[in-house]
Structure formats: C-alpha cells, structure tokens
C-alpha positions as CSV (number, residue, x, y, z in Angstrom):
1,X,10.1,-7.7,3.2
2,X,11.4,-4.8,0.9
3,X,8.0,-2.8,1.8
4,X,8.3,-3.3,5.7
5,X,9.9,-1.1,7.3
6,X,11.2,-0.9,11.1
7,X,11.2,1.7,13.3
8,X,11.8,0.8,17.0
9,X,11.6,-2.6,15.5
10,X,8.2,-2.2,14.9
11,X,7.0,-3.2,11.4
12,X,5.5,-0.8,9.5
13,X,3.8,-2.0,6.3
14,X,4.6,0.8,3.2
15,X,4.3,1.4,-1.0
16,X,6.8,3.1,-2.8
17,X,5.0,5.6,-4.9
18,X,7.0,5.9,-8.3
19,X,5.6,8.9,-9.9
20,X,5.8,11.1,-6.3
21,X,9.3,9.3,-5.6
22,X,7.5,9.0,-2.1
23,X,6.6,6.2,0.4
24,X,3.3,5.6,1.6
25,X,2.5,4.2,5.0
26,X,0.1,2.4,6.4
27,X,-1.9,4.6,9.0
28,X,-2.8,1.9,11.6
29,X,0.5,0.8,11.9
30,X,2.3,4.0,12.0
31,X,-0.5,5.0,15.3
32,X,0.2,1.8,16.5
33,X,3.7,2.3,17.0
34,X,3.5,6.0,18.0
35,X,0.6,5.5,20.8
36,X,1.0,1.3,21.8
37,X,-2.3,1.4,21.1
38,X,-3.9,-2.4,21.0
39,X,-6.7,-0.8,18.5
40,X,-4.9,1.5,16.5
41,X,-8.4,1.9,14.0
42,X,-10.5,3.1,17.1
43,X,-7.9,5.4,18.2
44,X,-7.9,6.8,14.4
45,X,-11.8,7.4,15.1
46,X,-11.2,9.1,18.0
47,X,-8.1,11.4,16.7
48,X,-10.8,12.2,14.0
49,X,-13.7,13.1,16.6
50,X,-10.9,15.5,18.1
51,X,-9.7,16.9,15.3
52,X,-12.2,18.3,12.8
53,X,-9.8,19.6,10.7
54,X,-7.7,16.7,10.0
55,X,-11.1,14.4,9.9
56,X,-12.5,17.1,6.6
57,X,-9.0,16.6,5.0
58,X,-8.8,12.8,6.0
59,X,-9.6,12.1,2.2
60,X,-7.2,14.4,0.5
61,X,-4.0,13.5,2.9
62,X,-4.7,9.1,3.9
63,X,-5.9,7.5,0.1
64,X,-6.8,3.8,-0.1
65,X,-4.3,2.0,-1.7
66,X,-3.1,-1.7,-2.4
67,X,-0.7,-3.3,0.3
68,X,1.0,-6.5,0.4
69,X,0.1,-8.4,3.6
70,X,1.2,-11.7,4.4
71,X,-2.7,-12.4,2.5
72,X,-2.1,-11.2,-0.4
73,X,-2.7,-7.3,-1.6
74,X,-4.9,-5.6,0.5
75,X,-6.6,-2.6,0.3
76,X,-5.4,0.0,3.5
77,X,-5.9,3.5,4.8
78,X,-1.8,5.3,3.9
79,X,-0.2,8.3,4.4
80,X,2.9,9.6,2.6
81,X,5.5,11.5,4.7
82,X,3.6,14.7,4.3
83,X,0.4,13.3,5.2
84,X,1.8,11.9,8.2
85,X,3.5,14.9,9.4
86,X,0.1,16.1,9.8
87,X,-1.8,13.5,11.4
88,X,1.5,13.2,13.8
89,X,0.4,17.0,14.6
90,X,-3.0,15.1,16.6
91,X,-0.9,12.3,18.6
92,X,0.3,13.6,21.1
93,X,3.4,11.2,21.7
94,X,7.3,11.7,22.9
95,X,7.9,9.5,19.6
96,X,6.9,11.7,17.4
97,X,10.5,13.7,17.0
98,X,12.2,10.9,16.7
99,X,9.3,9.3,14.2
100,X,9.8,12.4,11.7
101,X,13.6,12.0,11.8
102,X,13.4,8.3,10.9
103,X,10.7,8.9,8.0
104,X,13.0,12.2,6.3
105,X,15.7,9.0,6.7
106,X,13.9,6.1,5.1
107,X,12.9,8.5,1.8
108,X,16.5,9.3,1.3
109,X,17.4,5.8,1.7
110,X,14.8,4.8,-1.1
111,X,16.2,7.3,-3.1
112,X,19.7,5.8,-2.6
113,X,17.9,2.4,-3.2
114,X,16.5,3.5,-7.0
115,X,20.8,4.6,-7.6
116,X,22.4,1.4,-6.2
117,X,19.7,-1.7,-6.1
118,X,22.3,-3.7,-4.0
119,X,21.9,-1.6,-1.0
120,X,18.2,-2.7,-1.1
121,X,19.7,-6.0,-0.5
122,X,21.9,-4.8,2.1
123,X,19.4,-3.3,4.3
124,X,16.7,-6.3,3.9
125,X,19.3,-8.0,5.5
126,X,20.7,-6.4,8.3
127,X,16.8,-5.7,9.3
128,X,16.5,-9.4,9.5
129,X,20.0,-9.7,11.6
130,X,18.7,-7.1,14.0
131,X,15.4,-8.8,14.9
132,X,18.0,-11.8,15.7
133,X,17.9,-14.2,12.4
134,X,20.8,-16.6,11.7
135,X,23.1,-15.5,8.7
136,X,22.6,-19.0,7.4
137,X,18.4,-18.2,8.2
138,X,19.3,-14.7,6.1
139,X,20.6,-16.5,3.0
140,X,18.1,-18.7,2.5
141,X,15.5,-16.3,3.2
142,X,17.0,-13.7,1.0
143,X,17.0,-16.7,-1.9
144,X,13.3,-17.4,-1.1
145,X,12.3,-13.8,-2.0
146,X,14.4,-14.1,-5.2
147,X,12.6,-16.8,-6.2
148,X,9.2,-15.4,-5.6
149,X,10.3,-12.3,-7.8
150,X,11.0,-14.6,-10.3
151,X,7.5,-16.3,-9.9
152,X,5.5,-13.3,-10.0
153,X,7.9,-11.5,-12.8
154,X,6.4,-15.0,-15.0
155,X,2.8,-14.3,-13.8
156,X,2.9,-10.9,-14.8
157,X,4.3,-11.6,-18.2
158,X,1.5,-14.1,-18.6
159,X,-1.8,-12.3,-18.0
160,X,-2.1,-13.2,-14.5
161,X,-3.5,-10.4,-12.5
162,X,-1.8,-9.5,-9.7
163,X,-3.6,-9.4,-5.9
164,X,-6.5,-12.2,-5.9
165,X,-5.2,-14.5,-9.1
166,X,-1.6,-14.2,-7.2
167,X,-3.4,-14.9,-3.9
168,X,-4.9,-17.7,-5.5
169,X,-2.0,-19.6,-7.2
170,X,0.4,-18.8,-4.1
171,X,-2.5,-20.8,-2.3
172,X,-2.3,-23.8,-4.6
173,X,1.5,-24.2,-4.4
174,X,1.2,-24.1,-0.8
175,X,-1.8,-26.8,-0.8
176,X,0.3,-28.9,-2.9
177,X,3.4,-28.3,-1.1
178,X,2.2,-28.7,2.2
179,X,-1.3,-29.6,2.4
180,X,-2.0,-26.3,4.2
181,X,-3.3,-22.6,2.4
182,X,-1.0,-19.8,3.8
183,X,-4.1,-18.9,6.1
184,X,-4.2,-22.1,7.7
185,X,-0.5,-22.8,7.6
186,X,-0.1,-18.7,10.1
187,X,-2.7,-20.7,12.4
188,X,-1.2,-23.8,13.0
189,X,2.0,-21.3,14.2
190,X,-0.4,-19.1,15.7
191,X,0.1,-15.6,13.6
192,X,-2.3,-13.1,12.7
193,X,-0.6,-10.6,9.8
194,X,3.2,-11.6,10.4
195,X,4.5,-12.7,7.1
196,X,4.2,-16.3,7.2
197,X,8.1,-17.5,5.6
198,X,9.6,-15.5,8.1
199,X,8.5,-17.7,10.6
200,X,9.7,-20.8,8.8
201,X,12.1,-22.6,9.6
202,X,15.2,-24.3,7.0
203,X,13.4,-26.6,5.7
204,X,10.3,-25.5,5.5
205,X,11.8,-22.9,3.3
206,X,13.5,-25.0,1.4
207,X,10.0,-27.2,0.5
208,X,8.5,-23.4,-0.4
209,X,11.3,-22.2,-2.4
210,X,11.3,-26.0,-4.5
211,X,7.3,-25.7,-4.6
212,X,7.9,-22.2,-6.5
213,X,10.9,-22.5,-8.4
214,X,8.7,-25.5,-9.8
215,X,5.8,-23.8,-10.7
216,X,8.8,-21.3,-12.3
217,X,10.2,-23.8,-14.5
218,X,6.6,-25.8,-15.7
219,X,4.9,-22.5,-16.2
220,X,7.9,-21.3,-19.0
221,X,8.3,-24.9,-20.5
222,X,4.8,-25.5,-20.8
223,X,4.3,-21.9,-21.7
224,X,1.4,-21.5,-19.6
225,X,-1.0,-18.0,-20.4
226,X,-4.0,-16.5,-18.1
227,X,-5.1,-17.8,-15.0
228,X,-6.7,-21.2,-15.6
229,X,-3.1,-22.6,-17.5
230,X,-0.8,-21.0,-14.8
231,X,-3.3,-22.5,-12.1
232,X,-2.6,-26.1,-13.1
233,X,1.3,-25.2,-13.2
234,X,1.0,-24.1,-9.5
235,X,-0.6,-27.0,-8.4
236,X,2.1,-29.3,-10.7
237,X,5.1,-27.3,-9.1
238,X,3.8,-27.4,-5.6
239,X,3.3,-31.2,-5.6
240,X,6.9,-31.7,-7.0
241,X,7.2,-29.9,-3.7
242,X,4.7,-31.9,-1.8
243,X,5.7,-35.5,-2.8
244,X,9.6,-34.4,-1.9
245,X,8.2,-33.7,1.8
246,X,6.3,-36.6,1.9
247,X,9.4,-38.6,1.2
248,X,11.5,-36.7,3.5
249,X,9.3,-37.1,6.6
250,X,8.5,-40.8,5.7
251,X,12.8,-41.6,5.9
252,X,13.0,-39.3,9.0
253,X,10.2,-39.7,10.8
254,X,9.5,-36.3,11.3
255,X,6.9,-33.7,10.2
256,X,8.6,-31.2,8.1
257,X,5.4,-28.4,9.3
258,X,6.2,-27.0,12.4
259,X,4.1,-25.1,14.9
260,X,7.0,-23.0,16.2
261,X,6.9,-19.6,15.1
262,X,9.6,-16.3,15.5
263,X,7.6,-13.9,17.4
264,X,9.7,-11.6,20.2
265,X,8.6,-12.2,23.6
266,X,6.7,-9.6,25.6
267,X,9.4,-9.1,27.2
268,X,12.9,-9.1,26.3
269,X,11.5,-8.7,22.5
270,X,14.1,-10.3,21.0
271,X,13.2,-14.0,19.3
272,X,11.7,-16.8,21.3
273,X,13.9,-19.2,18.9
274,X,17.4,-17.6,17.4
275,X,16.5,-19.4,13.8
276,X,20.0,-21.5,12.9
277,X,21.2,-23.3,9.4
C-alpha cells in the first residue's frame, strides 16, 4: 500500500527512487486517470504517433523498472515527476493542473516520510479511511502489512531473491492457508490488479496474517537459507494456517473464503460493502 498512491481516488502504482530522492510512476496508470481512458497502453501508442518528439525521447524520460502488483514485482513502463510533466505536455486534459499540483505534493510528502517514518503510517491510513474502510478493518490491515515486512525482511536476510522466489513462497503460504494461489483466490472475488488483502475481509486476514507470521517464526527457528529451505517453511507456516481454517469452518459451518470483494460502485464510487470488525 505504501507504493500506491491516490489521486482523485484513483490508484496509481509508484517506486521510490533512493538515489534521485524521486518517485517513479507508472505511465498507464497515470493516462488512465488523466484521460478515463479504458486502454490507457493504446492511448500511450497513439500520444506517441502524435508526438514525435516525445516518442524519440520515450526511452530517456519512461525506463522499465520493477513494480509491485498484487502478482508479485512486475516489470512497467514509469515516469518520475519530470518525465511526466512532459508527457502531461501531449494529454490534453482539464486534470492536468490539478495532476502537477498533487505530484510537487506527494514528493514533498516522501521527503517528510524519509524525516518522520510514522507519518508513512499516518497517511497509509487515512487513504484507507477515505476509500470507506472500518478503523477496526484499518488495524488489522495495517498489522497485516507489518507482518509481511517482517516476512520478506527474513527472506531477504536468507538468500531469497526477491520478485519470482517471493512470488513463489507467498503462493505456497496461500495454498496452504487456503487452498487457493493469490491468482485464483482475486478470481473467485472477481479482481483483475486490485491488491488482493484489501479485499479481504477479518478473518480472512487474520488466516493470512497467522499463515505468515508462521512461516516468520519456522523459517528463524529452523534457520532456513535459499529458496528450497525457506519453500518448505512456507508451506509448514501456511498449513498451521490452513488446518486453523479448516477447524474454524468445520465448528461454524461456514466457509471462511469469501467471494465478496471492496470494489466502489460505478456509481456512487464509494464501497459496495463498508468492511466492519
């Protein structure tokens, strides 16, 4: 969540760029949300056919780079705030004013981010209270990411390489945990790039955050290295997870998976279902 960013509340996938102290945006979503275009990569073909000069600098100003998606780290087309000045310069849109005040905004709140880490925290938050979540939803949400951080920070400390291998093992937890991969689990609630746990409800959640703080705990007690060791700690921590559902929904009655899902309706876009503890 810490690398999406809202404008209009529009999600905008981005990567903070250390050595620049810049943030790089994803390109299709940025002309997505300036020109409600439903194929924001053919209207980037055709800016590029009108614009000769921007398509010859295309390489120099929009680089390739690695982007977590609800999928894992993908490889997009990005822009930093420079860049996109420019390629603003070829859309002709009345969002484009207000689109350069909010990106001059979103840098200097980075900035005040690297200073005071808690306001990171702050503002994950009250992006999730304005698309409508629950403060109870928040918390729990909020602990989730914690202990993914924690996850990965083990991974990376272990030889695990980050993108596919992390792909990988999240996919074995969640096989474990809930006899779904996180691509099959976004079908059954119908989603295409939306981040999967923010569509979860509490207790599926919960099952996720025991399925990883699992993994966690068996991969530093068993001190698991490289891919193969950590693999068979994923799947161990994600049936811990797995066998705790299976329990749950065998005293209740009730399938712990659900198909409902968070997304705004067309029309009012606020949330089809306000997510409560």
């Amino acid at each position: 969540m810490a690398n999406i960013k809202l404008f209009e509340s529009k999600q905008i996938r981005s990567v903070w760029n250390d050595d620049e102290k810049n943030w790089y945006f994803v390109v299709e979503d940025v002309v997505a949300v300036l020109t409600d275009s439903k194929d924001p990569k053919q209207y980037v073909k055709r800016m590029k056919l009108r614009d000769k000069e921007l398509a010859k600098g295309w390489v120099q100003i929009v680089p390739t780079l690695l982007i977590d998606t609800s999928g894992g780290k993908q490889k997009m087309s990005c822009a930093n705030t420079e860049g996109l000045f420019r390629i603003i310069q070829s859309i002709p849109s009345p969002k484009a004013e207000p689109f350069k005040r909010w990106l001059a905004r979103v840098g200097y709140e980075r900035l005040e981010e690297i200073e005071n880490p808690e306001l990171a925290l702050k503002r994950t938050r009250e992006i999730y209270k304005t698309k409508g979540y629950s403060d109870a939803w928040i918390e729990k949400r909020m602990r989730s990411i914690a202990i993914r951080d924690e996850l990965t920070d083990e991974w990376k400390k272990r030889g695990v390489k980050e993108r596919i291998e992390y792909a990988i093992l999240t996919a074995e937890i969640s096989k474990a945990t809930f006899g779904l991969t996180p691509s099959q689990y976004r079908e059954v609630k119908g989603l295409k790039r939306q981040n999967l746990r923010d569509h979860m409800n509490d207790l599926e959640l919960i099952f996720s955050m025991l399925g990883e703080a699992s993994t966690t705990e068996i991969t530093r007690n068993t001190n698991a290295k490289g891919f193969p060791e950590n693999k068979i700690a994923a799947k161990k921590g994600g049936r811990i997870a797995g066998d705790a559902r299976i329990a749950l929904e065998k005293e209740s009655g009730k399938k712990v998976i659900s198909e409902d899902n968070y997304l705004p309706e067309k029309k009012t876009g606020k949330l089809k279902g306000k997510r409560e503890s």
